[in-house]
LUMMIVO-402073 format. One record per residue (C-alpha): x, z, y. Coordinates in steps of 0.05 Angstrom, whole numbers, plus 5000, padded with zeros to 4 digits. Layout:
BEGIN
XZY ...
end
This chain:
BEGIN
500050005000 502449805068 501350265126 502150315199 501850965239 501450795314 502951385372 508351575321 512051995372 505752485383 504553105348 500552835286 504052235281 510552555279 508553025224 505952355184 512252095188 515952705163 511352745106 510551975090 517352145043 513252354994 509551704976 514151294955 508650774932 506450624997 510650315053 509550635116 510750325188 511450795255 511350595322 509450815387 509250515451 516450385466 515649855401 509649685424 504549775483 496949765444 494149635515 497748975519 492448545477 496647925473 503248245450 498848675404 496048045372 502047725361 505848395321 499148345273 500947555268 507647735243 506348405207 500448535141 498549235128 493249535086 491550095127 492650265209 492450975223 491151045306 494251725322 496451375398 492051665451 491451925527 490652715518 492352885582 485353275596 485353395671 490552745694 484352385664 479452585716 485052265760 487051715716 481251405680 482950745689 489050825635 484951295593 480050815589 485150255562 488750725514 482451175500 477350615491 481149905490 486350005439 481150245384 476249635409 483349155399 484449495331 477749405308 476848675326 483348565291 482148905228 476348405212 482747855226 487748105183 482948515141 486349225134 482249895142 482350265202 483351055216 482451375281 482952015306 478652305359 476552945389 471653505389 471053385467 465152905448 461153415458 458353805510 460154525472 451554835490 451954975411 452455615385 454155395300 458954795285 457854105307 456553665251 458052885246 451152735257 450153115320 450052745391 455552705427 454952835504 462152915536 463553315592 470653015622 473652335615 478252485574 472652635527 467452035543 473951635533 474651755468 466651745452 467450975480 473050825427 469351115372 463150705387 467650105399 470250185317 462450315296 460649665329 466149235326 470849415259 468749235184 473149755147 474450375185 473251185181 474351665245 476752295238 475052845294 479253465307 480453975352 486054465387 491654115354 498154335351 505454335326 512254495327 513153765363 511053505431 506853865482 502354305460 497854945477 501955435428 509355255452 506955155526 504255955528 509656315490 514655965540 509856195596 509256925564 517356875561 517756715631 513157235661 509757885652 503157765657 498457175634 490857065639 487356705591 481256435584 476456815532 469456415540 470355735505 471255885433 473155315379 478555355321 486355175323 487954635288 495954575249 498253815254 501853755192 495054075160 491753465184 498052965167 497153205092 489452985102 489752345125 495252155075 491852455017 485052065044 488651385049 489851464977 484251734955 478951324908 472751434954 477151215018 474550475011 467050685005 467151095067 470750595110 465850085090 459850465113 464750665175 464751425164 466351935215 468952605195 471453245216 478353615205 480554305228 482654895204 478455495181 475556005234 473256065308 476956405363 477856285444 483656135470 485156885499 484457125423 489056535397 494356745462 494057355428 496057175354 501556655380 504457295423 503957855362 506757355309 513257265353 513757885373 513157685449 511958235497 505958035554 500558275580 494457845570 488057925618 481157515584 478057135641 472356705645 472255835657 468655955726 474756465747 479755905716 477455195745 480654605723 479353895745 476253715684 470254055648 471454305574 466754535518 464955245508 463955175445 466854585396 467254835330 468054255283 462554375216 468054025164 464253995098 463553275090 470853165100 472753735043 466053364993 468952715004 476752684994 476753394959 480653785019 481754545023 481754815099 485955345106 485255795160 487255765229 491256425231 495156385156 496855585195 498955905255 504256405224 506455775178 507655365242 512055955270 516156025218 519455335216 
end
């Protein structure tokens, strides 16, 4: 099997690539934008012209939450255009597509997980963005499955977990936010996923009805109780004050609630979630 992993220099796709070792069946292809700018439909053509795969997994997207309210235009391209480019070009060259998206589809007014099947009603950009691409696959791709997850994070790139223990490092008091509650989500837990999907027997089947699922760990926390286990597992020394969204306003509007309901994915490709905390302390250890 021949597969390409796009934003390969990102958190998720950087763990795929660390793990791809192990499947020495399948061929696996990473690049990111310095091989290759998805936005640029002409040059994007031309690499599928020259290159076959079986399988495209889109990790490459704009994450930057608040610089979207700013920047939408680029969002929109990278959040919305490259998955409508892939899509069209699957049906071409006939390989499956996988895309990741976000639990910022939705506007968070739920109190119990979001399922699949629930409407999405984003709140930022950032998060309508990525609701465009995933309507642009429904509508436009043949063979394709879309994979939503939440709080990601890793030992690689920017992320919320390195970003506040280098904050709690650097000063003696933090406040954190304590009212929007979802669940942490381990990169390489999602990595193994995806991989172990691609290969799986009922992969076909759901990309043929075009299949969207959810991935994240186990459990629900806010962000103040998550600051919390990040500072206690590395023994960082901080004082933490919970705060509310109103008392912490950011340019862009986030979910109060976005836990991901992630049966189907665990029924379908026979995945165990593991929780968020035993990931956390996994992640910390190296």
């Amino acid at each position: 099997m021949k597969i390409l992993v796009t934003g390969s220099k990102g958190q998720l796709g950087s763990e795929i690539n660390k793990l791809s070792q192990d499947y020495g069946q399948s061929a696996f292809t990473f690049i990111d934008i310095s091989e290759l700018d998805l936005t640029d439909e002409k040059n994007v053509s031309i690499f599928f012209q020259d290159h076959s795969f079986d399988v495209v997994v889109n990790c490459a997207a704009y994450t930057a939450v608040d610089k979207a309210e700013q920047d939408s235009e680029l969002a929109q391209k990278v959040n919305y255009g490259v998955p409508l480019t892939l899509a069209k070009l699957s049906n071409t060259h006939n390989f499956s597509l996988v895309h990741i998206s976000t639990d910022f589809v939705f506007d968070g007014k739920k109190t119990i997980p979001y399922s699949e099947s629930d409407k999405t009603q984003p709140l930022s950009v950032y998060g309508k963005t990525k609701c465009d691409g995933e309507v642009a696959i429904t509508e436009n791709a043949k063979s394709a499955i879309m994979i939503r997850t939440s709080w990601l994070y890793s030992r690689l790139g920017s992320n919320f977990v390195k970003n506040i223990s280098a904050l709690a490092i650097d000063r003696n008091e933090l406040n954190i936010v304590a009212d929007q509650h979802g669940t942490p989500t381990y990169a390489h837990n999602l990595a193994k996923a995806i991989i172990k999907i691609i290969h799986h027997e009922n992969f076909l089947k759901a990309c043929k009805s075009k299949e969207i699922f959810h991935f994240s760990d186990q459990g629900v926390t806010s962000w103040y109780h998550f600051t919390l286990e990040i500072l206690k597992l590395q023994n960082i020394k901080c004082v933490l004050t919970p705060i509310t969204t109103a008392q912490y306003p950011t340019p862009a509007t986030r979910p109060q609630y976005s836990v991901l309901n992630c049966n189907k994915i665990s029924k379908w490709f026979d995945i165990t979630l593991p929780h968020w905390r035993s990931s956390l302390k996994q992640m910390l250890k190296g």
